[in-house]
Every structure is written in C-alpha cells, then in structure tokens.
N, C-alpha and C positions, 0 to 999 in steps of 0.2 A: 526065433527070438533068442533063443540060448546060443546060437551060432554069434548072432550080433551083439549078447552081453560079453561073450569071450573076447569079443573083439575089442568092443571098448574097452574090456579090461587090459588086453595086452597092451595096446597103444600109450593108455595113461601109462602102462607101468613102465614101457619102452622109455616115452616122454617127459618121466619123471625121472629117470635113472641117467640120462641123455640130455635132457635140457638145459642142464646149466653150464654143459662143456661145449654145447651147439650153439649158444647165444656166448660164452666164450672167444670160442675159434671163429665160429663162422662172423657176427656180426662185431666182435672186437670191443664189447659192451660187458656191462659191471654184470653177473646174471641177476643177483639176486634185487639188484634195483630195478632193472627190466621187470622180474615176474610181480614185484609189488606194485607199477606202474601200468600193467595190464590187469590186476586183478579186481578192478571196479570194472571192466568192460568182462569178466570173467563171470562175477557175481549173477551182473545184468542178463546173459547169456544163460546161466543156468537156470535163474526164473523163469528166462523165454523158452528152454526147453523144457524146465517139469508143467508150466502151462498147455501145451501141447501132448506130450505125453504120461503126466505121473497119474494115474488115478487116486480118484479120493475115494475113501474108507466108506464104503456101503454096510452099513451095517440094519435087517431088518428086525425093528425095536417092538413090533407089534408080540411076537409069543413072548419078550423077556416082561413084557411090565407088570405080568401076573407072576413071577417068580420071585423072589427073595433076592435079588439078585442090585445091589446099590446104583444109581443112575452114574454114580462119579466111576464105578468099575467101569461099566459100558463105555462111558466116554474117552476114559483113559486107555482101554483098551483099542478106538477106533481112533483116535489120535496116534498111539506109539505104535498101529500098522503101518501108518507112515514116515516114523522116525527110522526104522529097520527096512524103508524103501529101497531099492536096487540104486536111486536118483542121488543117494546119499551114502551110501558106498562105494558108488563109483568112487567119487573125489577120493577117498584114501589114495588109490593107486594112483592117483599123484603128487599127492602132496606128501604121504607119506617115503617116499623114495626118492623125491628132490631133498625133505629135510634131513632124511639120510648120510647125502652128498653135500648137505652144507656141514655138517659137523665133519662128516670127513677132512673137507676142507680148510675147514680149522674154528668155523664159526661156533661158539661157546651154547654147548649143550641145553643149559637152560633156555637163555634167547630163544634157541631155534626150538624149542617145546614150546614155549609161550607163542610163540607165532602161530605156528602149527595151532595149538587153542583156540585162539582169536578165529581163524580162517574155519576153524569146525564150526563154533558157533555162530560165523555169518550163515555157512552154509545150513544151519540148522532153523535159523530165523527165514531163508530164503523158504525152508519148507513148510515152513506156516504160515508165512505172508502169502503162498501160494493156495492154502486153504481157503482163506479171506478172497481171495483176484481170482481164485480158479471161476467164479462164477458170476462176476464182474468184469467185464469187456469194455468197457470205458475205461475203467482204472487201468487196465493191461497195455490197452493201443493207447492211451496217454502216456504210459510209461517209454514204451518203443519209439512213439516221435520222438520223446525228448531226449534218448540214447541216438538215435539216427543223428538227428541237429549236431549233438556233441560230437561223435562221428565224422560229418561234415565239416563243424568248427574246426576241430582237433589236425584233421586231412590240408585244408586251405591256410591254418596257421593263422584264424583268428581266435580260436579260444582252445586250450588244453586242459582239460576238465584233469586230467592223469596229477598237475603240476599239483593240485590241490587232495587230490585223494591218494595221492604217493607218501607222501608224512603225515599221514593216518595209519596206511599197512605196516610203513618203515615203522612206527613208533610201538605196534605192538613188541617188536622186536627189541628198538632201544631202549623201552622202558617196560619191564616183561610181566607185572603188574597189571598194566591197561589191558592185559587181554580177558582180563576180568571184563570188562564191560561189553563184548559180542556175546558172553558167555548170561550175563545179566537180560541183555537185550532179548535173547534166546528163550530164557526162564518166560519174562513178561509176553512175548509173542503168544506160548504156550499157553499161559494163562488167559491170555484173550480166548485163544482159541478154546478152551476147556470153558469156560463160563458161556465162550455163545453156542457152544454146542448140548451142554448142560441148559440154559436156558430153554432151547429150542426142542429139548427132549420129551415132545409130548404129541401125542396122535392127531393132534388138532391144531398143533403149531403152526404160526404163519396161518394160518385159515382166515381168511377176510373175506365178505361181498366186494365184488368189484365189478364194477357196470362198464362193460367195453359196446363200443359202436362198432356192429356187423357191416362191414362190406364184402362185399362180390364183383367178382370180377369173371362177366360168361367166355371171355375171348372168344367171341363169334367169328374172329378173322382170320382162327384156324380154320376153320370148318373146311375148308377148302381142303385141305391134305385127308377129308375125308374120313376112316375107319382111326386114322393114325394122331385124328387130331385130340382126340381122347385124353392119349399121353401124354401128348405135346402141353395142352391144358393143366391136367396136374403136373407137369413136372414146373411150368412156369410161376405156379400156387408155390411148388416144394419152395423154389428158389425166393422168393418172398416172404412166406411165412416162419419160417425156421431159421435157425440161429446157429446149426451147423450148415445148413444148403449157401445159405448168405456169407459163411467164412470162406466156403468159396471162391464165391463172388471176391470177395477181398485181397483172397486170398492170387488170382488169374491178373488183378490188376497189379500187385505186387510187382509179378513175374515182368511186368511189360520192362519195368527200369533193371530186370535181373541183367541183361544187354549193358548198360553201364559199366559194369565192370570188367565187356570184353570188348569193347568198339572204342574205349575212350582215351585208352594205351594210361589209366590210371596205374594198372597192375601188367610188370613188365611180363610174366609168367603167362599172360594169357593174353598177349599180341600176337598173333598166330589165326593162319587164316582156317584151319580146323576148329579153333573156337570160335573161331565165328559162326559157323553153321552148327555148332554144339549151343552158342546160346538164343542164335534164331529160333532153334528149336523150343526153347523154353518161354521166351518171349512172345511167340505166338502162339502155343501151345498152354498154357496156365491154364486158363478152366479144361481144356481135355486132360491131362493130367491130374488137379484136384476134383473133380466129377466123374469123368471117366471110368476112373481105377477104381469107384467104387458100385457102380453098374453092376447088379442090379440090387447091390445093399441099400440105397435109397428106400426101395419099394418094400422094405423088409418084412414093416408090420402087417402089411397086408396082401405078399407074395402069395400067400398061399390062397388066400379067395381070387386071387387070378388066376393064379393054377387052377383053376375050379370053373373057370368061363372058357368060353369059347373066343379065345383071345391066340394069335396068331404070332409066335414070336419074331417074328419076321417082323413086323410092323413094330414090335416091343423095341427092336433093336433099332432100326431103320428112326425112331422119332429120339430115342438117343444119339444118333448120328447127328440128323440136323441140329438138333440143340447143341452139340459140340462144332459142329461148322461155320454156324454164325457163332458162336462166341472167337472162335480162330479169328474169323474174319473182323469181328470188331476187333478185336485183337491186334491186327496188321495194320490195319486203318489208323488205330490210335496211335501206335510207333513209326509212323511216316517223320515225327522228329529225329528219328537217327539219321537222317539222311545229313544233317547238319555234320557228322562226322564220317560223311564220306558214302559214293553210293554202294560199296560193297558190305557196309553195313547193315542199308538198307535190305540190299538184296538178298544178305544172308538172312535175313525174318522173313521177308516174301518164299525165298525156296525152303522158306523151315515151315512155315503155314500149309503149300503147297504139300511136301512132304507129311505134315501131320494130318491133314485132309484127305489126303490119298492111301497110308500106311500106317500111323500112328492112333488111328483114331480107331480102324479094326484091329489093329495091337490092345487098346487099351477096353475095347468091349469083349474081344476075346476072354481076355488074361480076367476081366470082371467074371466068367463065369465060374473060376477057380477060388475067388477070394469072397468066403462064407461067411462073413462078416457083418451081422445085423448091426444096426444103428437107428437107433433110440431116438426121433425126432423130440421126446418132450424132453429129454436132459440133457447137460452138458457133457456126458461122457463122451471121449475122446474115441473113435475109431481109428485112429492112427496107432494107437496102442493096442488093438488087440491083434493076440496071434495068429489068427485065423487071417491076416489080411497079407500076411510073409511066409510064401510056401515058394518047392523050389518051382513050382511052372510062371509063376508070378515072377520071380527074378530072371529066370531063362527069358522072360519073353520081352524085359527091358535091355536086351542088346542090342534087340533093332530095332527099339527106339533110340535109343542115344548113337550107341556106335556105327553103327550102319550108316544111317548119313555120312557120318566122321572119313568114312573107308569109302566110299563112294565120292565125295568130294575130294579125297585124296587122288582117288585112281583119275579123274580128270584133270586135277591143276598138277600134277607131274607126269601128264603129257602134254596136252595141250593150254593149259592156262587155266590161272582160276576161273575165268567164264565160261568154260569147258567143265569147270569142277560144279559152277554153279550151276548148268545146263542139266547135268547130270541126274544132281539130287531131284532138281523140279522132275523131269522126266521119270525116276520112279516114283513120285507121288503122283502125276499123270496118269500110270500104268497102272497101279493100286486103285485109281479112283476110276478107270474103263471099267476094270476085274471087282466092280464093286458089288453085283449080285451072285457072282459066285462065290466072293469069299464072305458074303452075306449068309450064303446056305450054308460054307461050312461054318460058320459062328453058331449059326441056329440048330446045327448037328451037338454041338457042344454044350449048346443049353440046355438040348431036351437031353443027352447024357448024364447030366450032371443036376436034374433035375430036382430027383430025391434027395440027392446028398445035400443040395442047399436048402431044401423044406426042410430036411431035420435039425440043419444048422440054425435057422431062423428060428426053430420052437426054444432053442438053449436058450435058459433063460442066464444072462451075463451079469 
C-alpha cells in the first residue's frame, strides 16, 4: 500500500508539473479551459473512488461515555480522521503544481489561489458527502447512471454537461470571491455530518423492532455434487444475502460491456488485436476476479470452526471452482452480442473464458491463499482497502493472468495468423483444465501451509 501511495503521488505530481504544456503541445488546446472542462467528471470520479476505498472513522464509543470526555470532542475527532485522509491529499500533488505553472505562466497570483480554494473545498465537501453515500447504494449507483448517460450524451454529441459546468470552475477564477462558496458548501456538509453523527451518538441508537419474514432456501439440487455440495449451498446464501457478495454480482456484469472499449475502435489506442484477448479476458472473467481474489476471505468469520472439522480442502476449493466456471460461462453467453462487431471479437471472450477456466481460475484461488484479508459480512467496510489483500505473491501471480494470454496470442498471430493466435490461447486453457487435479493438489499444498498464518490473520480484529 505505501509502494502504491508513492505512486499516486509521483504521477499526480509528474501530471501536475506536465499537464498543461501536454494539453499545450500535444493537443493544441487552451490548458487551463481543458482542465476546468474535465473537472466535473474529476469531481464525479473521486467520489467513485473514496466510495470504494476511503474508510470511515470507527470509532468504539462504548469505554468513552463513562469519561468526562464531551460527545462534540468524539465526533469532531472521528470526522477530522477523515479530513487528514490520504483520499484528500492526494489531490494537492496536482493541483497544487498545475497552479504553480499557471502563475508561472503569467496568470495573476490571486485568481489562481482563489481557484485552487474553490477546487479544495469541492474536494472537501466530496469527503463528506461520501460519509452520508458511503452507506447508501442507491444514492451512489443513481449517482453513476446518471454520470455514464452524461458520458454517452457528451461521447455521441447529444448533450455536453462540461458546456454548462465550465463557467462555474472558470468563474471561481474570474471572479475570485465566488470561491467563497465551495468553501461555505464545505462548512454546511460538515455540519450535517457533525449533528448526525452527534445525534446518533448513543449505545442504543438506531435500535428498532423490526419484524423481517424468514426464508430458506435448502438447494436440494446440489446434493448431487455430494460432500461438496455443503459449500456450494452456503456460498449461494453468501451471494444473496450480503451486500458485499452481491457487489460482486454487480460488480462481474459491469465487466461484460468492459469489451466496449476494445471491440468498438471507440478508442483509437486500443484497436489492436492484443487487446482484444486482454479484454476478453475481463469480460468473461468478472465474477472470477471479484470473488475469486478474495477466496477464502468470504469464509472469514467462521474459517476457523472449519479448520476444526473434518473438512477436506480439496473439495473447499474444487466448489469454488464451479461456482467461478458457471459464472464465466454465463458470462460468455451473455456477450454473444459482440459478435455484432465482428467475430474476432467474439472469439476473443470465448478464448479469454476458455483461458480463465483452465488457468486464471487456479491463478486466482492460488494467489487467495496469500491474501489474509477478513471481511466483515455485517458492515460496509471495504476490503479492497486493506493491506493485507496487496502483497508481493498476489501481484507476481497477476502476470499470468493478464500478460500471458497477451504473449501467447502474440507468439501465434505473427506466425501464423491471428486464428493461430486465437487457437493458441484456447489450447492453454485446455491444458490447464486436463492438469486440473494436479494443480488442485498443489493449491491444496498452499492452503494447508499457509494455514496458521491466515487463522491468526482472521482473529485481527480490523
């Protein structure tokens, strides 16, 4: 994680020192109308990422309410952990070394501080409004349609949201007074948030009768898979009942249109028939990737009374399999629409299925026995954010998922053609899928290695 904040950090700082002589030179455009003409799809984007990953301020209130201790300190305190967030640092390193190079440039001191204000405290109202949404999911995927729409408006040249929220940025600039009011909007945010979390500061908050109607569901029509159909059972509950197992879900169908932006020659950069088997890959692969990679962290809460039965990891792993195979497979099924742009589109999801069926699927339950990573079915906290889930056998082992294909459909389409490139890939996910119970045993070597180290990981309480 500290390797990956250095990195964001140099990029923004590269990107802010660089960006206004690269939208300059390269695309022959005013920069600084450019960056105020992007910064509402800016905005939009950095909600989407601290929703994802910024945590919110855990704070447990139980030993402080017998202390002397003021309820507005506690709040205040669990609020401004997240104003000194990493999510909110970042953006200096770019904006403050673009407005650097605008004063350079000649644009007048003041202006460009007044800018620079206004843009902090968007960004600072972004971080409270994400207090409010972080636990709300309807408000969030409302919010995404109706940036995607704009997106596609903007793209087809029927509607440009930018024309209208361009002399909004530009004007903190030309009238450097108005930057008074993100900075006002900022204040009232906080204040929201301080009264409802003030409000709510009490042991029995939120506590209501609520009379829910129990159902069940026996899936008797696993039974048949026998010993294994156990798993199969709860993990079909996990996916239903939870609210991070279901992001998932959401999350794999996402992936299917991820293909769009390599099949559709929208984006001239990724015409190229190596991305095409880079986003076959993803396209049929989406729930093995978002479920997958986090195998056997689902089972967190109660890993350790399995470790405690006579449970056979072989079978643990094998019913994670199937449940990642039919998702592939619905997966392929469902993107038989690319075929409308041509069948080596098509074809490139069929040998990225094939391929993640055969190889990517013991890549991604391997590489799950390294990343120690509990997850909390009753709350929204984010597992994508903790550190436990970014080590380096976890990154080594995403080469052959992504590049490998890449390099293998290379070594066929410059000799013999790309249906030699495509033949290719399929045939090592063939091979993968014969060698499937030996590289079963060594997976199952890796779990019982690695056994203890993930019992202790699970006991951490996060």
């Amino acid at each position: 994680m500290a390797f990956f904040a250095l990195w964001m950090i140099a990029s923004f700082s590269i990107l802010g020192f660089g960006a206004y002589y690269m939208i300059e030179d390269g695309l022959k455009m005013e920069p600084f109308q450019v960056v105020n003409q992007a910064l509402i799809y800016y905005m939009v984007f950095d909600l989407v990422f601290r929703y994802f990953l910024q945590k919110m301020p855990v704070i447990n209130i139980k030993p402080l309410m017998y202390l002397p201790i003021e309820r507005t300190k506690i709040v205040n305190f669990a609020i401004g952990k997240t104003m000194i967030s990493f999510f909110n640092v970042l953006h200096a390193f770019f904006f403050i070394p673009f407005s650097i190079v605008l004063i350079i440039e000649g644009f007048p001191v003041l202006q460009v501080l007044a800018w620079y204000a206004a843009i902090l405290g968007l960004i600072y109202c972004n971080n409270f409004i994400n207090i409010f949404v972080n636990n709300k999911d309807i408000v969030f995927f409302g919010v995404v349609a109706v940036i995607l729409v704009m997106i596609g408006l903007q793209y087809y040249g029927v509607f440009d949201v930018t024309q209208y929220t361009y002399p909004i940025f530009k004007g903190f600039y030309a009238v450097p007074y108005l930057a008074i009011i993100p900075i006002i909007l900022a204040v009232v945010f906080y204040k929201m948030a301080f009264s409802y979390f003030k409000k709510n500061l009490y042991l029995d908050a939120g506590l209501s009768i609520k009379h829910d109607v129990a159902e069940t569901q026996d899936y008797s029509w696993l039974n048949r898979f026998g010993s294994m159909s156990t798993f199969l059972k709860n993990d079909l509950k996990l996916l239903r009942r939870n609210k991070r197992s279901k992001m998932t879900i959401f999350m794999s169908f996402l992936f299917i249109f991820y293909g769009l932006l390599f099949f559709t020659g929208s984006i001239e950069s990724y015409d190229g028939p190596f991305w095409r088997i880079f986003a076959g890959i993803f396209v049929s692969g989406g729930f093995l990737f978002t479920f997958g990679q986090f195998v056997p962290s689902w089972d967190s809460a109660y890993y350790p009374l399995m470790m405690s039965q006579n449970i056979r990891y072989k079978e643990y792993i094998a019913s994670k399999w199937y449940l990642m195979v039919i998702a592939t497979i619905i997966s392929t099924i469902i993107s038989v629409f690319y075929l409308y742009w041509g069948w080596q589109a098509y074809a490139a999801v069929v040998v990225g299925a094939i391929y993640n069926i055969g190889v990517n699927s013991h890549l991604v339950l391997w590489g799950g026995a390294y990343i120690k990573t509990p997850i909390d079915l009753t709350t929204s906290k984010k597992a994508f954010g903790d550190k436990q889930a970014f080590n380096t056998k976890t990154l080594l082992l995403t080469v052959p998922k992504l590049l490998l294909p890449m390099a293998i459909y290379a070594a066929g389409h410059y000799t013999l053609g790309e249906g030699f490139g495509f033949a290719l890939v399929a045939i090592s996910g063939l091979g993968g899928f014969l060698f499937k119970n030996k590289v079963f045993n060594i997976i199952e070597k890796v779990y019982k290695s690695e056994k203890y180290k993930t019992l202790a990981a699970y006991k951490q309480n996060n």
